[in-house]
PyMOL Python script that loads the backbone (N, CA, C, O; Angstrom):
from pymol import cmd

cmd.read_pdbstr("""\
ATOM      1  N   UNK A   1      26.343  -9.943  16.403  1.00  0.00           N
ATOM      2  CA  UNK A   1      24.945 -10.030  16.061  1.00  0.00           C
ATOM      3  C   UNK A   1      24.830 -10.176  14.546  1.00  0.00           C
ATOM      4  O   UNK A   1      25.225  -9.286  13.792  1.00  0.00           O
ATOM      5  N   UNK A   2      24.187 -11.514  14.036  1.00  0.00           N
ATOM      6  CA  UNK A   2      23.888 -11.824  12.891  1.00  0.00           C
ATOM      7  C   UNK A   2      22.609 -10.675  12.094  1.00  0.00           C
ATOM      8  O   UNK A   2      21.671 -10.202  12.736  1.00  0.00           O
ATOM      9  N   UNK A   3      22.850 -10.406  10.633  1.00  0.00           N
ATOM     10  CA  UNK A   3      21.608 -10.169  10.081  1.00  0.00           C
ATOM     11  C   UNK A   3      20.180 -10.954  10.320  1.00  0.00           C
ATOM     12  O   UNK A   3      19.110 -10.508  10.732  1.00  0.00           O
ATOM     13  N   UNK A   4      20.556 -12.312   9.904  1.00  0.00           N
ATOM     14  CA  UNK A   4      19.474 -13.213   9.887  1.00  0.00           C
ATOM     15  C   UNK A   4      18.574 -13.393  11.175  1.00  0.00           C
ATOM     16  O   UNK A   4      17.418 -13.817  11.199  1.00  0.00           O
ATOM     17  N   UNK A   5      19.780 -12.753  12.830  1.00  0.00           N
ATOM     18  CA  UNK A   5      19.203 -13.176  13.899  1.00  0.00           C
ATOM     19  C   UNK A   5      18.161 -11.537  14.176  1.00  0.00           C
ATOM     20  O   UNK A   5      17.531 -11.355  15.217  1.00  0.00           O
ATOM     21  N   UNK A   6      18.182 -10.853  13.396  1.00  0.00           N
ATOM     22  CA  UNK A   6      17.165  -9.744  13.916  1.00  0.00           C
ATOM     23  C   UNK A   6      16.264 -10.065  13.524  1.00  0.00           C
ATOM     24  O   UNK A   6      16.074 -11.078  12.852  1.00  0.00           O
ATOM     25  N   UNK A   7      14.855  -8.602  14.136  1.00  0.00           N
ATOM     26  CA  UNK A   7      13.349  -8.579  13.948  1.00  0.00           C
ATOM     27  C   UNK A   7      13.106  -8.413  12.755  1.00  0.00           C
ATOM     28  O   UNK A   7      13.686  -7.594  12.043  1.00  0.00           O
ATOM     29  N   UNK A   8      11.941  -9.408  12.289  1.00  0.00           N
ATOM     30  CA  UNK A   8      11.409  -9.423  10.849  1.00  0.00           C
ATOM     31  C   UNK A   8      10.693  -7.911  10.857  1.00  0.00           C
ATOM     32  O   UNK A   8      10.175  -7.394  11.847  1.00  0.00           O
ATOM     33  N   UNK A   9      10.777  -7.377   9.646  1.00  0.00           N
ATOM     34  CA  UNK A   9      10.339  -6.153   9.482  1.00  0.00           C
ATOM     35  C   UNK A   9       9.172  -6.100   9.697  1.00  0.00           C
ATOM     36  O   UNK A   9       8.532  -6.962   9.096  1.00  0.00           O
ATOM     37  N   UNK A  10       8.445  -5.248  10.493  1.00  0.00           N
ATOM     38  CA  UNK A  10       7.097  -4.320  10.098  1.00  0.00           C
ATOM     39  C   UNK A  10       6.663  -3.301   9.353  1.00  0.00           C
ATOM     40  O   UNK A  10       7.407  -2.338   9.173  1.00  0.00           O
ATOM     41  N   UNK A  11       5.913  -3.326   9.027  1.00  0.00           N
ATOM     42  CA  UNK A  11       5.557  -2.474   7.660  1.00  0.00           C
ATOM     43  C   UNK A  11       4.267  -1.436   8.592  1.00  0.00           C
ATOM     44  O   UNK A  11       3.261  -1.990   9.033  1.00  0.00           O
ATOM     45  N   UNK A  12       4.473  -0.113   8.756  1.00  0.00           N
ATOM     46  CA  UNK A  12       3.038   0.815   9.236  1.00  0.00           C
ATOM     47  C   UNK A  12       2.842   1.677   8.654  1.00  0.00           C
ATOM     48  O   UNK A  12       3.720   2.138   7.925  1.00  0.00           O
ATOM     49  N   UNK A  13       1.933   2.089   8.722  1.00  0.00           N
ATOM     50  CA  UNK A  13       0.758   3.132   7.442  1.00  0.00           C
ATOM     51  C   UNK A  13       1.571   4.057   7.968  1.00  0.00           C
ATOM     52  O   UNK A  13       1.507   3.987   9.195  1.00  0.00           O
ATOM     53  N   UNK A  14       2.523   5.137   7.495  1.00  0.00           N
ATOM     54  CA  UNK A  14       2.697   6.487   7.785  1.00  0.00           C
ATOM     55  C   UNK A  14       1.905   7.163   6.865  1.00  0.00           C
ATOM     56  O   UNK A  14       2.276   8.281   7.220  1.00  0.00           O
ATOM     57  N   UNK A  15       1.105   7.397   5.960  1.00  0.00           N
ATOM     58  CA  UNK A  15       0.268   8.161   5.428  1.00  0.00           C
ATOM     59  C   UNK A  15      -0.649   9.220   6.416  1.00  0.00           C
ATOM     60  O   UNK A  15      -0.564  10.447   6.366  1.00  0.00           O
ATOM     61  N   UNK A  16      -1.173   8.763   6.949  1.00  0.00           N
ATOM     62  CA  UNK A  16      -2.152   9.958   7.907  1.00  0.00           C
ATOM     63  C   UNK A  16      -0.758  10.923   8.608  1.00  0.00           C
ATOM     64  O   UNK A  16      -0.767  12.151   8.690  1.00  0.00           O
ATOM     65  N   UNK A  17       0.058  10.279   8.933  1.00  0.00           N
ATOM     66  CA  UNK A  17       1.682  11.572   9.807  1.00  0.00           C
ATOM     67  C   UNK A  17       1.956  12.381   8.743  1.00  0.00           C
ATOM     68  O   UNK A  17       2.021  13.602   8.891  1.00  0.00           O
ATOM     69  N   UNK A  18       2.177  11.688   7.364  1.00  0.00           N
ATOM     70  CA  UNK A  18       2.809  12.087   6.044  1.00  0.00           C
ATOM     71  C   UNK A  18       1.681  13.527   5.609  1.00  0.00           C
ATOM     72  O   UNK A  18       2.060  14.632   5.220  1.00  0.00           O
ATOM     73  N   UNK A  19       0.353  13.107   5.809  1.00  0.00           N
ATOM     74  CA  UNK A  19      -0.799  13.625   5.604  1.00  0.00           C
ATOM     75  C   UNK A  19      -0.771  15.287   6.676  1.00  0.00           C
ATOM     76  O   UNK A  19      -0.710  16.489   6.420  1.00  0.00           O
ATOM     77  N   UNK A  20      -0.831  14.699   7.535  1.00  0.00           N
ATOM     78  CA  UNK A  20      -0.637  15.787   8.749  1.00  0.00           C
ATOM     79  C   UNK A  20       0.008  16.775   8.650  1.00  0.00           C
ATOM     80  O   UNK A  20      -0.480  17.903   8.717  1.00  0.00           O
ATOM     81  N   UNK A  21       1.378  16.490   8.451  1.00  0.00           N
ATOM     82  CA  UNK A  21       2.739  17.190   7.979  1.00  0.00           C
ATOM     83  C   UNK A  21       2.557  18.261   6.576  1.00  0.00           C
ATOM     84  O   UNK A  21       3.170  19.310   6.375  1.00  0.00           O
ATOM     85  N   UNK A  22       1.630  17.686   5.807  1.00  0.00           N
ATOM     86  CA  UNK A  22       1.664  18.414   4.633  1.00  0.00           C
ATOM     87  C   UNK A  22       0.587  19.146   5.015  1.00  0.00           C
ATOM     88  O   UNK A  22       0.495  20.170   4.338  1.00  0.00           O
ATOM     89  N   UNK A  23      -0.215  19.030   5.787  1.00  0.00           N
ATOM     90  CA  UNK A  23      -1.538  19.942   6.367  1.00  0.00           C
ATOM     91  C   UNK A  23      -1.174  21.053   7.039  1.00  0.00           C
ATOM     92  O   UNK A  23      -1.883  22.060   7.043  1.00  0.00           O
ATOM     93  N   UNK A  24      -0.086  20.975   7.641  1.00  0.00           N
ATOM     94  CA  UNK A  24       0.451  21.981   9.052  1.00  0.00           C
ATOM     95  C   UNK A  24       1.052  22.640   7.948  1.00  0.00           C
ATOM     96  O   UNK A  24       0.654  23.804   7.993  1.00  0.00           O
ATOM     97  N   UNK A  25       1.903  22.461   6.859  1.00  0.00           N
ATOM     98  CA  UNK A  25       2.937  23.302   6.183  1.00  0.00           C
ATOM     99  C   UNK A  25       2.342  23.924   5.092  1.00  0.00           C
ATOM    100  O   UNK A  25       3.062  24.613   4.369  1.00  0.00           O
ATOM    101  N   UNK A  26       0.934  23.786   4.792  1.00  0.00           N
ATOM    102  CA  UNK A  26       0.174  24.308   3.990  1.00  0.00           C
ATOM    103  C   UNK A  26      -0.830  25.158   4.745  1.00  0.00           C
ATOM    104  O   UNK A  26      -1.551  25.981   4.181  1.00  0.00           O
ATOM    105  N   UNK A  27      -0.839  24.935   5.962  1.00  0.00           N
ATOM    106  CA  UNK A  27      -1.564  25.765   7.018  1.00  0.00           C
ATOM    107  C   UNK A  27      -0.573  27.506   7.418  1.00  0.00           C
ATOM    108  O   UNK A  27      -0.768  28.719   7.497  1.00  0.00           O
ATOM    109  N   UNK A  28       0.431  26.537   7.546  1.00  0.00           N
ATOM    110  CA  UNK A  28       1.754  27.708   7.695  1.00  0.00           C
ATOM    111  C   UNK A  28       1.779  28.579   6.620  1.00  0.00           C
ATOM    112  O   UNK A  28       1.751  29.792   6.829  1.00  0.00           O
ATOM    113  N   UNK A  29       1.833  28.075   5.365  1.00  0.00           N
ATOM    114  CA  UNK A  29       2.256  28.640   4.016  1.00  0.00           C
ATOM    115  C   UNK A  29       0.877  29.692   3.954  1.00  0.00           C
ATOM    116  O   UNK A  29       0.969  30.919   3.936  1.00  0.00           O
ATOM    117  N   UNK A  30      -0.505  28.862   3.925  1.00  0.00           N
ATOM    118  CA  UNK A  30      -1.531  30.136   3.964  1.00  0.00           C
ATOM    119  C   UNK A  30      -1.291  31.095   4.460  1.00  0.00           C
ATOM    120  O   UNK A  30      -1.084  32.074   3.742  1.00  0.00           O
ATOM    121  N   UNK A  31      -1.210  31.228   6.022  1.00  0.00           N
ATOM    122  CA  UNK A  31      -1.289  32.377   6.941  1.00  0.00           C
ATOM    123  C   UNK A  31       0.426  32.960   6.337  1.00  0.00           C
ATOM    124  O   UNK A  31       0.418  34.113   6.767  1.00  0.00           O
ATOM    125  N   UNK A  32       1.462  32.823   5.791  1.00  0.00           N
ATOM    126  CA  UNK A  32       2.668  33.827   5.437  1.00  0.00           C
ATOM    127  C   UNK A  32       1.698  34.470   4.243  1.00  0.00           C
ATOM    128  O   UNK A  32       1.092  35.536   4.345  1.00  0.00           O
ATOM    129  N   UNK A  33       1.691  33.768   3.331  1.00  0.00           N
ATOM    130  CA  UNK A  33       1.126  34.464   1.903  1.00  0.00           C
ATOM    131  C   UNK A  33       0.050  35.865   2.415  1.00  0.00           C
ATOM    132  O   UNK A  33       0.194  37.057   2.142  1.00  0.00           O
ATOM    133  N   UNK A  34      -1.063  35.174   3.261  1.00  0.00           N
ATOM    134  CA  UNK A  34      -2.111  36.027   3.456  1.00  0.00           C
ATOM    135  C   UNK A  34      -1.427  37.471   4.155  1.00  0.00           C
ATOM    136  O   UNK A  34      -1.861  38.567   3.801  1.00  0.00           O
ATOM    137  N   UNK A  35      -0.483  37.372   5.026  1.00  0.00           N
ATOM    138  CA  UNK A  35      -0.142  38.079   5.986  1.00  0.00           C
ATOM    139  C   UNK A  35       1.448  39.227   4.482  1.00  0.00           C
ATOM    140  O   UNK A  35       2.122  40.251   4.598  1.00  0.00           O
ATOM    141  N   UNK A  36       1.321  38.500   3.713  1.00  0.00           N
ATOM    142  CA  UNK A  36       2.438  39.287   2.672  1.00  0.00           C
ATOM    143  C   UNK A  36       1.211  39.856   2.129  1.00  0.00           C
ATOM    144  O   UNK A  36       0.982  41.045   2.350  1.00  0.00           O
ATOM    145  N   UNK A  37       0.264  39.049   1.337  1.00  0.00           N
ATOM    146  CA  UNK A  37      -0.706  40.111   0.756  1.00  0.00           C
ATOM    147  C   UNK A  37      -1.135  40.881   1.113  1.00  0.00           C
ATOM    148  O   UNK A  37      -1.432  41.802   0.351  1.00  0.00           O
ATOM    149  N   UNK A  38      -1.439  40.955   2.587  1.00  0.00           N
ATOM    150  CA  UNK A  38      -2.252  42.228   3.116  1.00  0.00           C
ATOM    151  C   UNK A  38      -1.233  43.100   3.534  1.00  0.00           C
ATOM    152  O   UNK A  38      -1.793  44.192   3.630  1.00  0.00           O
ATOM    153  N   UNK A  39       0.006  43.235   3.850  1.00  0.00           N
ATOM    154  CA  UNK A  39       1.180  44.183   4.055  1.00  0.00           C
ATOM    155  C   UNK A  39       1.097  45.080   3.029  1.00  0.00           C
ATOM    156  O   UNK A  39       0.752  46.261   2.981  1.00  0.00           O
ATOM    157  N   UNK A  40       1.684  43.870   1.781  1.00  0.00           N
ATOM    158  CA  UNK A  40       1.854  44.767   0.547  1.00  0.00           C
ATOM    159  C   UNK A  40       0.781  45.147  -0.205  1.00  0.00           C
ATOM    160  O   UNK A  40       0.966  45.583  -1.341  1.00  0.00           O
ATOM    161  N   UNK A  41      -0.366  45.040   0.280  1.00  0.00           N
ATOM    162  CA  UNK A  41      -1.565  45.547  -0.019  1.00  0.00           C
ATOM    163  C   UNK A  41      -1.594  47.060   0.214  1.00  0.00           C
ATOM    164  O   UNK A  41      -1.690  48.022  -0.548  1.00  0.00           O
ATOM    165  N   UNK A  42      -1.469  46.919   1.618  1.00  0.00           N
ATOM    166  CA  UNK A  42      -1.645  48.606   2.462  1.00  0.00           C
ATOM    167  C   UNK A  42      -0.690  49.360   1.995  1.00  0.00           C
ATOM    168  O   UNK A  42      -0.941  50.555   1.837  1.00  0.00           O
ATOM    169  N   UNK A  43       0.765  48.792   1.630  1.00  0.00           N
ATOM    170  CA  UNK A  43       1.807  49.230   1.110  1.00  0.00           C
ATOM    171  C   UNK A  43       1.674  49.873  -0.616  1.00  0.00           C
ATOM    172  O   UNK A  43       2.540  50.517  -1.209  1.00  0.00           O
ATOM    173  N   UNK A  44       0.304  49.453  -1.142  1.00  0.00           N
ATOM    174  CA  UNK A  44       0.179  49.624  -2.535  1.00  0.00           C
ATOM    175  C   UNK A  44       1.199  49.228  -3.282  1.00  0.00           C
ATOM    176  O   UNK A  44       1.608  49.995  -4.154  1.00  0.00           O
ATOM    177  N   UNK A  45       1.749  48.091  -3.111  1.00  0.00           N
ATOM    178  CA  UNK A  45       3.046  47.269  -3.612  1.00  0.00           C
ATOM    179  C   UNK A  45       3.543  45.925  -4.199  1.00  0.00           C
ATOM    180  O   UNK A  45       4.672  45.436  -4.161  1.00  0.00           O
ATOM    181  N   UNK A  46       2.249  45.398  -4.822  1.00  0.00           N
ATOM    182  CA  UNK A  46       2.163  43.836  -4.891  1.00  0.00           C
ATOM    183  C   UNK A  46       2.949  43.448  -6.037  1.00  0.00           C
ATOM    184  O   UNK A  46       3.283  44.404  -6.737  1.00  0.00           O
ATOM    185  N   UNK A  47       3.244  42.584  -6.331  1.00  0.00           N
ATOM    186  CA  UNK A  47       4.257  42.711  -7.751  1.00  0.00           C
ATOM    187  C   UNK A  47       3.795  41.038  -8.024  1.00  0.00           C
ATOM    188  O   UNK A  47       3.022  40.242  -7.489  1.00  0.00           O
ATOM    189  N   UNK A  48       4.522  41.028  -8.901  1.00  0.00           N
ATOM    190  CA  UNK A  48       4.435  39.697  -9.751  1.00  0.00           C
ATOM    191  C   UNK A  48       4.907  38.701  -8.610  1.00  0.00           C
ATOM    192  O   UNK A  48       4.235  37.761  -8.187  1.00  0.00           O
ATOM    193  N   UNK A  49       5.973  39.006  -8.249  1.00  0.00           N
ATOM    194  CA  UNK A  49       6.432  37.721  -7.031  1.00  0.00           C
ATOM    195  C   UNK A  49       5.272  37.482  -6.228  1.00  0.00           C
ATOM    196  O   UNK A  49       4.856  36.326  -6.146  1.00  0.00           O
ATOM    197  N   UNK A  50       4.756  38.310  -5.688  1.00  0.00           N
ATOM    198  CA  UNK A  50       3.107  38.041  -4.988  1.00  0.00           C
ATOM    199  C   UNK A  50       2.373  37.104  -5.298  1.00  0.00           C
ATOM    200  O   UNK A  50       1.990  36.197  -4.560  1.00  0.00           O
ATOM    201  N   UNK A  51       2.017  37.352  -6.948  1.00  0.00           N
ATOM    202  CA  UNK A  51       1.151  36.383  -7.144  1.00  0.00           C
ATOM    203  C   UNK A  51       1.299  34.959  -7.512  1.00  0.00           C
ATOM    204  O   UNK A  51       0.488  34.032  -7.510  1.00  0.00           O
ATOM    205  N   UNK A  52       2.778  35.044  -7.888  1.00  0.00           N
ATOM    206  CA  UNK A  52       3.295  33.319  -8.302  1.00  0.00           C
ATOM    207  C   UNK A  52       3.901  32.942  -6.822  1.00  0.00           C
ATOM    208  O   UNK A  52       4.869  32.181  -6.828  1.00  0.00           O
ATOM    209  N   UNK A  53       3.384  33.440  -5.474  1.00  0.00           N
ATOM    210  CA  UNK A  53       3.471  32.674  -4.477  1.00  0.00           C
ATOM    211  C   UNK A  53       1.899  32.104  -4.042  1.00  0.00           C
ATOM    212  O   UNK A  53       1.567  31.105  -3.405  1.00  0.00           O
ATOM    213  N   UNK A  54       1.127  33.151  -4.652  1.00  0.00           N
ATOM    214  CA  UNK A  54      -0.167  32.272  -4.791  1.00  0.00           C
ATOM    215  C   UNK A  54      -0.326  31.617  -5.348  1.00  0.00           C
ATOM    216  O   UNK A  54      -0.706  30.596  -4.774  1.00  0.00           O
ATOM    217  N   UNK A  55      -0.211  31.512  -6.969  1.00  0.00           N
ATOM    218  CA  UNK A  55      -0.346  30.033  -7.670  1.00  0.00           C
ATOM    219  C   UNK A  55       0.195  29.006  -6.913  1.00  0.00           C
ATOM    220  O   UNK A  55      -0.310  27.889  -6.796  1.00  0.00           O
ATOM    221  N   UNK A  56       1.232  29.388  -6.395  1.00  0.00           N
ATOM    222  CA  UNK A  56       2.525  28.030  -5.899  1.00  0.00           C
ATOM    223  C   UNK A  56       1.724  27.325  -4.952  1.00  0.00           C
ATOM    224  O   UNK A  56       1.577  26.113  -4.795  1.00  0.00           O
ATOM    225  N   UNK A  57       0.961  28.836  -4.016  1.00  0.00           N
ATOM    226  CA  UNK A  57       0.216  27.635  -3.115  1.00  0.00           C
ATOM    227  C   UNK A  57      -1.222  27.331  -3.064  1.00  0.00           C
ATOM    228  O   UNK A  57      -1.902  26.672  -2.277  1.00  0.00           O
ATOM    229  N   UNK A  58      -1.510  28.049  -4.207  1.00  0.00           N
ATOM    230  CA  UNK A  58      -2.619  27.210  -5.076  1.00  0.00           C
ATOM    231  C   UNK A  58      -2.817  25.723  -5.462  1.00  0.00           C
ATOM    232  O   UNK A  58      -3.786  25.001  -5.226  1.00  0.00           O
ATOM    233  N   UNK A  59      -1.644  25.435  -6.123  1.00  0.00           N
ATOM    234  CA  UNK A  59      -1.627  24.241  -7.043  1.00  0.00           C
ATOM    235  C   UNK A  59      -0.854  23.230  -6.192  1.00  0.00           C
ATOM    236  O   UNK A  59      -0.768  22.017  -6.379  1.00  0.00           O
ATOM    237  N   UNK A  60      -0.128  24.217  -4.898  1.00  0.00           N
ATOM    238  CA  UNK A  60       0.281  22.559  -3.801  1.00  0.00           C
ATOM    239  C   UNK A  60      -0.329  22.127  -3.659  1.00  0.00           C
ATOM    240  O   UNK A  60      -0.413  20.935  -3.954  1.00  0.00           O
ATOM    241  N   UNK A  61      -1.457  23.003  -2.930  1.00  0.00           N
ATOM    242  CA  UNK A  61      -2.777  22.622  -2.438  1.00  0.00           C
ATOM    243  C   UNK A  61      -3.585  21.533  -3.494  1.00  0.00           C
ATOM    244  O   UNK A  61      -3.847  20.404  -3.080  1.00  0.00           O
ATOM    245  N   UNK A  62      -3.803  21.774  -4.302  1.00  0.00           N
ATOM    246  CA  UNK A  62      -4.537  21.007  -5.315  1.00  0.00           C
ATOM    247  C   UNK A  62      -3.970  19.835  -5.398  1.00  0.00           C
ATOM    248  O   UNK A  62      -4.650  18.815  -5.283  1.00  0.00           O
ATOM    249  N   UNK A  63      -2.482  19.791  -5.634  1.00  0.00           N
ATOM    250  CA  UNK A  63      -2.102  18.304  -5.443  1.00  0.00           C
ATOM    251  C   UNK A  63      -2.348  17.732  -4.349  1.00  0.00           C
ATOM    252  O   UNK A  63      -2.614  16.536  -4.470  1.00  0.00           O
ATOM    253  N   UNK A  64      -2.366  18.373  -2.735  1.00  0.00           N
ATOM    254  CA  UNK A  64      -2.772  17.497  -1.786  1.00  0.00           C
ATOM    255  C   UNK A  64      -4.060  16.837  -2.262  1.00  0.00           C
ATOM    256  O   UNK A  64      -4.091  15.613  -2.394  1.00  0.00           O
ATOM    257  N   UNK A  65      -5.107  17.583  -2.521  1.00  0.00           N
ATOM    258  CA  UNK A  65      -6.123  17.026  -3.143  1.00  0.00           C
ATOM    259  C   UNK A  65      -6.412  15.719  -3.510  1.00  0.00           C
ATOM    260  O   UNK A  65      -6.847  14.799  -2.817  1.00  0.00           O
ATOM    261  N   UNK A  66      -6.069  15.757  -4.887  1.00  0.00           N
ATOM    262  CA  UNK A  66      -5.577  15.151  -5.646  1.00  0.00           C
ATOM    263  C   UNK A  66      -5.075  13.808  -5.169  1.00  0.00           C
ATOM    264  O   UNK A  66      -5.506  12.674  -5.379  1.00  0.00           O
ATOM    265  N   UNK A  67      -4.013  14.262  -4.446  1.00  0.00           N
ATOM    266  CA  UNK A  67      -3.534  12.798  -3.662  1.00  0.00           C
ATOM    267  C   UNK A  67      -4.399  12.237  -3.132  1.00  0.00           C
ATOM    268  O   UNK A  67      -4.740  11.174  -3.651  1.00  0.00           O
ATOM    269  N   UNK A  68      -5.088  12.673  -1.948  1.00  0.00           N
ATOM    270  CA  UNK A  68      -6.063  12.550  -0.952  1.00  0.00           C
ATOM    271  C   UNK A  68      -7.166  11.438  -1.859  1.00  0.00           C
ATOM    272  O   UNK A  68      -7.642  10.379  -1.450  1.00  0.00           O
ATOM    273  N   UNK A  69      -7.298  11.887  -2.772  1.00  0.00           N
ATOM    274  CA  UNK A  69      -8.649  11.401  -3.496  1.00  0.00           C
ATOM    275  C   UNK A  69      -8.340  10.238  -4.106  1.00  0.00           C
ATOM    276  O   UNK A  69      -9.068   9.245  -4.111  1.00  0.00           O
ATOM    277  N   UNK A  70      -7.351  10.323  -4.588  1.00  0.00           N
ATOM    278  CA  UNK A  70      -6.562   9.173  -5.741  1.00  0.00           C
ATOM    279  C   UNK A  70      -6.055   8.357  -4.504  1.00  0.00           C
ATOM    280  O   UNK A  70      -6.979   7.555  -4.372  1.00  0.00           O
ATOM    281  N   UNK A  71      -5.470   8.173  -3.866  1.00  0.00           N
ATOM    282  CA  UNK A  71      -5.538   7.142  -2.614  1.00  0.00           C
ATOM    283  C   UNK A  71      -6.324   6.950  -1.123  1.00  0.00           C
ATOM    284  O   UNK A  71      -5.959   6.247  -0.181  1.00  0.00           O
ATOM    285  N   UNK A  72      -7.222   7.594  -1.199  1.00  0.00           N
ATOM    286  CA  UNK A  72      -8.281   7.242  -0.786  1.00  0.00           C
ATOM    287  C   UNK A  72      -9.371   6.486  -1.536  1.00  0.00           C
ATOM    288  O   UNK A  72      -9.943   5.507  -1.057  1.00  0.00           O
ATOM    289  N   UNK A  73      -9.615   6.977  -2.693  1.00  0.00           N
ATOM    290  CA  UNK A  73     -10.131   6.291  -3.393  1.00  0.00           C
ATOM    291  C   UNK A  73      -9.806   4.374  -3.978  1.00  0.00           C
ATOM    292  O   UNK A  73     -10.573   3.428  -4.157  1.00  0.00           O
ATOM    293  N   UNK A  74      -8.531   4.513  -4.091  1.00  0.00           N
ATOM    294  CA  UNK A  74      -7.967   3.158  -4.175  1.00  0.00           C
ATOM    295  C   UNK A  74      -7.850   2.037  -3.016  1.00  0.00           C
ATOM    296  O   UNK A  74      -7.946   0.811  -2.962  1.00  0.00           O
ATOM    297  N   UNK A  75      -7.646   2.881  -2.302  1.00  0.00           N
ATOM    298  CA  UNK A  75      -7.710   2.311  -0.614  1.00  0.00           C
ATOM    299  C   UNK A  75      -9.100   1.444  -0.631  1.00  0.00           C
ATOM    300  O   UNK A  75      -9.387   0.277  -0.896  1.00  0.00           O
ATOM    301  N   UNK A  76      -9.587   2.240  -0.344  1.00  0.00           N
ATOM    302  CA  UNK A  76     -10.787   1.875  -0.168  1.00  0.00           C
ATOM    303  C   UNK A  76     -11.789   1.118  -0.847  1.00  0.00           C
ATOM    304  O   UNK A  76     -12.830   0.718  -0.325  1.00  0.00           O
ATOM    305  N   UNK A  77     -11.406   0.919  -2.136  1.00  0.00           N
ATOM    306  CA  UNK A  77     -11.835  -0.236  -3.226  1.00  0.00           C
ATOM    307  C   UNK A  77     -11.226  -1.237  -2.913  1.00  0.00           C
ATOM    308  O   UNK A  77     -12.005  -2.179  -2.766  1.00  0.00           O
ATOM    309  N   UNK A  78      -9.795  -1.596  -2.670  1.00  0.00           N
ATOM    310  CA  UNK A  78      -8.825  -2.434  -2.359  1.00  0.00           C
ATOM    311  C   UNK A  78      -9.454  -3.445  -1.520  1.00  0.00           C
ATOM    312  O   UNK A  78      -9.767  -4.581  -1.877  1.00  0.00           O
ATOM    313  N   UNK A  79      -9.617  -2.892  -0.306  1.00  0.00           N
ATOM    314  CA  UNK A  79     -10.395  -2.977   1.248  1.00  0.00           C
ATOM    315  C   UNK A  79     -11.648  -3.657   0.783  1.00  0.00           C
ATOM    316  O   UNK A  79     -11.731  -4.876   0.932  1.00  0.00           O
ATOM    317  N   UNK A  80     -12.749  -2.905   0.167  1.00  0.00           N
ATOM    318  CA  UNK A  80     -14.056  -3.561  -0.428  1.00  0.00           C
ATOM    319  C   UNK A  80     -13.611  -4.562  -1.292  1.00  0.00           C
ATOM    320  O   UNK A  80     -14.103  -5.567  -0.777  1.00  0.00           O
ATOM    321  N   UNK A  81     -13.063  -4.887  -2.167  1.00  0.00           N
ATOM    322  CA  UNK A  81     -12.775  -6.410  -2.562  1.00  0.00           C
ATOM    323  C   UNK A  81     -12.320  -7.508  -1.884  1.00  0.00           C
ATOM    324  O   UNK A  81     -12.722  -8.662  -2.035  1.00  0.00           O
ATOM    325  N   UNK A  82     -11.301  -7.047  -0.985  1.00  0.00           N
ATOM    326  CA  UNK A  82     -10.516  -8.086  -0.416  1.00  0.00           C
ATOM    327  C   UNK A  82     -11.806  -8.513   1.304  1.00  0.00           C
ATOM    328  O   UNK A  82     -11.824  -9.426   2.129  1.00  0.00           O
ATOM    329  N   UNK A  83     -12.423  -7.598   1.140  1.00  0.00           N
ATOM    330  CA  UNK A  83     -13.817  -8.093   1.859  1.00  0.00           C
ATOM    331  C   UNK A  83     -14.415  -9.176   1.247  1.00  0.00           C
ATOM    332  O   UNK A  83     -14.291 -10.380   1.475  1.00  0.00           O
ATOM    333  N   UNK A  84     -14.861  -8.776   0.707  1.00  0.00           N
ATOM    334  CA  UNK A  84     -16.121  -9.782  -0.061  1.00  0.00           C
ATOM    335  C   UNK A  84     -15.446 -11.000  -0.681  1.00  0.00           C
ATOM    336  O   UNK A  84     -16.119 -11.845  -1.272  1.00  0.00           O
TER     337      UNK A  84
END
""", "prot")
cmd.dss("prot")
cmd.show_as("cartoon", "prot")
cmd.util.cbc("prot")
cmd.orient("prot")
């Protein structure tokens, strides 16, 4: 079997799976953090590691954002030009 004799490539949006994936693992990541804070809450025990697992999933979060907006936003201008 030749290179030349295979299927020409297709190209498909994985963004919304890519999207998904980072939704579920930031869904996951909430409910651990929340479920450490309130342990070591009752425990009267929170320490510094505590809270730079909140920033961490603070500012993931924000980059999903971020992304979300910045290519959605482009998308969708793209789309409206190549309309008209």
């Amino acid at each position: 079997m030749s290179l030349s004799a295979s299927a020409p490539h297709t190209f498909e949006d994985r963004g919304p799976t890519a999207v998904a994936v980072y939704w579920t693992q930031v869904g996951v990541a909430t409910v651990v953090v929340a479920a450490r804070f309130y342990t070591r809450k009752r425990m009267r025990m929170t320490g510094v590691d505590d809270w730079l697992m909140l920033v961490t999933l603070v500012s993931s979060s924000s980059m999903l954002w971020q992304k979300l907006a910045h290519t959605s936003g482009i998308r969708s201008y793209l789309e409206s030009s190549r309309r008209s």
